[in-house]
C-alpha positions as CSV (number, residue, x, y, z in Angstrom):
1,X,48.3,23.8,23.3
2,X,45.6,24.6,26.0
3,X,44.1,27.1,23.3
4,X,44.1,24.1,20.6
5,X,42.4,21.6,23.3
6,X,39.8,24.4,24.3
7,X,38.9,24.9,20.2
8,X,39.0,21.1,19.6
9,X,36.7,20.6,22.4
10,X,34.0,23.7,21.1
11,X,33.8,22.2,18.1
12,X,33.3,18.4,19.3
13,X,30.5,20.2,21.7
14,X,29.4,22.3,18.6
15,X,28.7,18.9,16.4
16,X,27.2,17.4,19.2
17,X,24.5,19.9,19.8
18,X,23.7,19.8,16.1
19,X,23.1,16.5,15.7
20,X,19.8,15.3,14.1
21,X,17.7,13.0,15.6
22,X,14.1,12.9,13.6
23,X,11.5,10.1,13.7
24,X,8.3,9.4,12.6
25,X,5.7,9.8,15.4
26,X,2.5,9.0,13.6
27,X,1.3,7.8,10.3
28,X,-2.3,7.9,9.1
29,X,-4.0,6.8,7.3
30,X,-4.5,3.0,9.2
31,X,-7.3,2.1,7.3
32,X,-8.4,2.6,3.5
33,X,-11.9,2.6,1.7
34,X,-12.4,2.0,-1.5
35,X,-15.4,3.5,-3.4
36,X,-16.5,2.4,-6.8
37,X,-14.2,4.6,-9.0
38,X,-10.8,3.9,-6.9
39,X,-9.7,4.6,-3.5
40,X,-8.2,7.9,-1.8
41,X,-5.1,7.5,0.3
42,X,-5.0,11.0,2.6
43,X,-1.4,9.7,3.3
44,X,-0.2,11.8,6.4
45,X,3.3,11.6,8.3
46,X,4.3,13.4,11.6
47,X,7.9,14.3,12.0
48,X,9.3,14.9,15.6
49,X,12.5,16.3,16.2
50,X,13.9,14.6,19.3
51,X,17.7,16.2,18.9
52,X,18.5,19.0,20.8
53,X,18.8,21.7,18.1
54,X,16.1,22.7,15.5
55,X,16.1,22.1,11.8
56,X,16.1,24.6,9.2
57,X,13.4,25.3,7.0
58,X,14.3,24.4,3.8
59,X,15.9,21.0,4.7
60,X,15.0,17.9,3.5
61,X,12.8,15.2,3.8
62,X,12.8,11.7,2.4
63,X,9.9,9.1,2.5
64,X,8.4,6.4,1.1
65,X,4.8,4.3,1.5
66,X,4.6,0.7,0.5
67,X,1.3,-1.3,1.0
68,X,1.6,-4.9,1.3
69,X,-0.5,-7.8,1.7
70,X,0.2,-9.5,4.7
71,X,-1.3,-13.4,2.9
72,X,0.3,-13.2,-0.2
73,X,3.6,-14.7,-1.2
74,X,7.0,-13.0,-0.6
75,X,7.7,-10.6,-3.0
76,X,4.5,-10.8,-4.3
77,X,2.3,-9.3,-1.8
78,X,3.0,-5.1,-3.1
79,X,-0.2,-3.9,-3.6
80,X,0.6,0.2,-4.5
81,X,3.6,2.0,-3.4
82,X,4.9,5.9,-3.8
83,X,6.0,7.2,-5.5
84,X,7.1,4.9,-8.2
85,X,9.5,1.8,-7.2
86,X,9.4,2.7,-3.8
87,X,10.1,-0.9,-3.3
88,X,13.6,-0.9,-5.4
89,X,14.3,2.3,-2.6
90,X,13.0,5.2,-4.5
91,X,11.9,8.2,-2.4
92,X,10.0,11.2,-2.3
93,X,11.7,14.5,-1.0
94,X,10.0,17.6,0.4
95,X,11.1,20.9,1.5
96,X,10.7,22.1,4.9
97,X,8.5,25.0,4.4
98,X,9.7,26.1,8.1
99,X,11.9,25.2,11.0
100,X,11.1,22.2,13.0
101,X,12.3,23.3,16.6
102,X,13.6,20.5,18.8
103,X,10.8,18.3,20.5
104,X,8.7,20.4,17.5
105,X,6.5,18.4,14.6
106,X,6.3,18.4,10.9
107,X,3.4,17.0,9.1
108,X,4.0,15.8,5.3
109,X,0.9,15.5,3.3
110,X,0.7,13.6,0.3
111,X,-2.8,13.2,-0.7
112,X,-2.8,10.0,-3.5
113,X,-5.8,9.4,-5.4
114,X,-5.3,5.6,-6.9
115,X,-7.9,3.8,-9.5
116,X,-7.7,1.1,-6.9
117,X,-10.5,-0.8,-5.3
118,X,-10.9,-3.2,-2.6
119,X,-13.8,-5.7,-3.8
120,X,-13.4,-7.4,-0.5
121,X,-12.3,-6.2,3.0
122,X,-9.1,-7.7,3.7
123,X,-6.0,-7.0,6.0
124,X,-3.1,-4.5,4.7
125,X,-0.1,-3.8,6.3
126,X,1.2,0.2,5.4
127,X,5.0,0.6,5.4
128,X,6.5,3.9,5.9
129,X,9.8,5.3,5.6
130,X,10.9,9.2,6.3
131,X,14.1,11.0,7.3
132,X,16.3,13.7,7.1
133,X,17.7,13.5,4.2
134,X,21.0,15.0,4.5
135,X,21.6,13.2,7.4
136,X,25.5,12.3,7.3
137,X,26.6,16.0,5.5
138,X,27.3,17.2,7.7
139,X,24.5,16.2,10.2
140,X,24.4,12.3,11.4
141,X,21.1,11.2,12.7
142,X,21.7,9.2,15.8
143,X,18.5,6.5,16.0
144,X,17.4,5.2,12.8
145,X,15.0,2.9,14.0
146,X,12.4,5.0,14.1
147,X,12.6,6.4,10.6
148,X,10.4,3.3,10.0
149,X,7.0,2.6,10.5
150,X,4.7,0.0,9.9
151,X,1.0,-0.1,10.5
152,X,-2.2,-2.7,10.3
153,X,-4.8,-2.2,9.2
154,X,-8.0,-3.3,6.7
155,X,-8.8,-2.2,3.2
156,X,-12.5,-2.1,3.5
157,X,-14.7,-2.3,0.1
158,X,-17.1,0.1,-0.4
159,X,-19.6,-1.7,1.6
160,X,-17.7,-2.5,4.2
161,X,-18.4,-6.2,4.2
162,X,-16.8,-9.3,3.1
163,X,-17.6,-12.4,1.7
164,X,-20.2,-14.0,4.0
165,X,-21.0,-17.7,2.7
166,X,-19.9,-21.2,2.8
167,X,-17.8,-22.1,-0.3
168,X,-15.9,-20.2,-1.7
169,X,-12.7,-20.2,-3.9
170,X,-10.0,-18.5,-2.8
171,X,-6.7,-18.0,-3.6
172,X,-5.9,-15.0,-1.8
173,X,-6.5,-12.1,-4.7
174,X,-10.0,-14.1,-6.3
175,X,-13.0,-14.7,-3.9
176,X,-15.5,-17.2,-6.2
177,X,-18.8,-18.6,-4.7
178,X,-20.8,-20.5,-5.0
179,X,-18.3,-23.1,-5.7
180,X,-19.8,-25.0,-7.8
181,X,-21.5,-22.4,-9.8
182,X,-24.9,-23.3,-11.0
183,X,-26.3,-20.0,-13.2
184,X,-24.2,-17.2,-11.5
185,X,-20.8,-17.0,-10.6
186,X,-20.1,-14.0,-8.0
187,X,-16.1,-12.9,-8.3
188,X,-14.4,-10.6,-6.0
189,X,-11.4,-9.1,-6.6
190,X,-10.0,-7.9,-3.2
191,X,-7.9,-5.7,-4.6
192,X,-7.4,-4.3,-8.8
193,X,-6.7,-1.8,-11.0
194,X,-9.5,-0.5,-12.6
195,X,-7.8,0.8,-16.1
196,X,-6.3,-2.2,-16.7
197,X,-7.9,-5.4,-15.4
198,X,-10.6,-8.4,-16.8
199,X,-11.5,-11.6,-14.8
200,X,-11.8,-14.4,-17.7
201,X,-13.7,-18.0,-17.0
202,X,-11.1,-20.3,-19.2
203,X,-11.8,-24.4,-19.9
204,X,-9.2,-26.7,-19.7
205,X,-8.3,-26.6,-23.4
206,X,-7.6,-22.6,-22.6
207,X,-10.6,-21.3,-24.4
208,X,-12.1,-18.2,-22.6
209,X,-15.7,-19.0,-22.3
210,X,-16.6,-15.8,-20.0
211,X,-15.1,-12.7,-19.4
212,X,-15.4,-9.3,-18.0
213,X,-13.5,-5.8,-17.5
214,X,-14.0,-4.8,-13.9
215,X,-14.7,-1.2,-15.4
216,X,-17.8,-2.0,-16.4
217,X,-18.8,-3.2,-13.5
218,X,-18.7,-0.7,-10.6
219,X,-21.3,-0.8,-7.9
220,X,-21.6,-4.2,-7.8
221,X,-21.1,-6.0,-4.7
222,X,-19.5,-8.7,-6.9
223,X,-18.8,-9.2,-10.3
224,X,-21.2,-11.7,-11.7
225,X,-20.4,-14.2,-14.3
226,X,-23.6,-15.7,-16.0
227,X,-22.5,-19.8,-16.8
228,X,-25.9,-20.3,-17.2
229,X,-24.6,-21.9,-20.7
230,X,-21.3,-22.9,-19.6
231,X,-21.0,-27.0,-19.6
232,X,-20.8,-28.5,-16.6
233,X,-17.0,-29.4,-15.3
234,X,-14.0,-27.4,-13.6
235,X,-12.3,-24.4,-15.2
236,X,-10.2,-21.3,-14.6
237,X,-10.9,-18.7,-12.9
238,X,-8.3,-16.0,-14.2
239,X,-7.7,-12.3,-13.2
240,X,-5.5,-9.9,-15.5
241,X,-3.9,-6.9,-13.6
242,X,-1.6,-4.9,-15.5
243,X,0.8,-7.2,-15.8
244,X,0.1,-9.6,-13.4
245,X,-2.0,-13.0,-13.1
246,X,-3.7,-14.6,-10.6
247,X,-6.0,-17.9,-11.4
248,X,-8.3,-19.7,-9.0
249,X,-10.0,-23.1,-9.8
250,X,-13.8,-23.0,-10.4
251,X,-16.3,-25.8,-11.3
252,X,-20.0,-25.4,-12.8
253,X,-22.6,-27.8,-11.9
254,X,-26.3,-27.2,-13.6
């Protein structure tokens, strides 16, 4: 019996020792930069290993990067995740390419190059999620509250400026001034994909009267709209990304 109780009690000491504890100790980067053909994300994760035994090379990792807009509507404020449907809880796993000792720290780097641009500086929050992956077979990780992280920062356009006068419309995605519009109408798009997106000027009847694909416009601070010809009255302003649509109210006055 005493031989039982002293075996038990190695093996209860055993599991204890070689428990995992890993959390995410930094994430960069905190803030983006677009340039005029997309933007770069050098996504970069620190692992530390705050159990009290190392973990193997060879192990894995699971993690996850969503980037949301803080302003925009509940369930509509993902702006780019990874890897794909990161937000329905897909994940990315790595390989340890060696052991991370315990207090030791692993870096994952994922270096994402996105045809995503920022045509306005605006606020972002970046959402991260990594752990061990095999964490309850047979290893349990005892804190996971800090397998999360979640970070603020600013999306900066690729002049690093905003939109600096009076009126403007805005609806959150659309930045339009002057409002009203008199021979130019500036539009920009705070954030867009540039394979698949056009900003169209539509009348109230739902005829497109301007339009124009925001690849064939880089470099410009703004996208410009001539409604030099347009008749004076209100219209919408409408963006096509991908799938989605975002409209903004305009009016011209000559």
């Amino acid at each position: 019996m005493k031989k039982t109780l002293t075996l038990l009690l190695l093996a209860i000491t055993g599991l204890t020792y070689a428990q995992v504890e890993v959390g995410i100790r930094s994430v960069s980067p905190t803030n983006l930069e677009s340039t005029a053909s997309g933007t770069q994300i050098p996504l970069e994760i620190v692992l530390e290993n705050n159990g009290t035994g190392a973990i193997s090379a060879g192990d894995t990792i699971a993690y996850s990067m969503l980037i949301l807009d803080p302003n925009g509507q509940p369930g509509q404020n993902l702006i780019t995740q990874y890897p794909q449907n990161a937000a329905a809880g897909n994940l990315a796993l790595t390989l340890l390419t060696e052991e991370m000792a315990a207090g030791g720290t692993y870096t994952i780097e994922t270096p994402l190059n996105t045809t995503l641009i920022a045509r306005n500086s605006f606020d972002i929050i970046i959402g991260i999620t990594a752990y061990h992956f095999d964490r309850s077979n047979p290893q349990v990780d005892s804190d996971s509250s800090n397998n999360v992280s979640a970070t603020t920062g600013i999306w900066y356009n690729q002049y690093q400026n905003g939109v600096s006068v009076n009126e403007v419309s805005y609806n959150g995605k659309i930045a339009a001034y002057p409002n009203p519009a008199k021979d130019i109408l500036n539009v920009e798009i705070l954030y867009a994909n540039l394979d698949n997106t056009k900003v169209e000027l539509v009348d109230l009847t739902g005829k497109v009267v301007e339009s124009a694909l925001v690849s064939d416009l880089l470099g410009q601070g703004a996208i410009q709209l001539n409604v030099s010809d347009v008749e004076n009255g209100m219209y919408i302003l409408k963006l096509t990304n991908g799938e989605e649509v975002s409209t903004t109210k305009v009016s011209v006055s000559h």
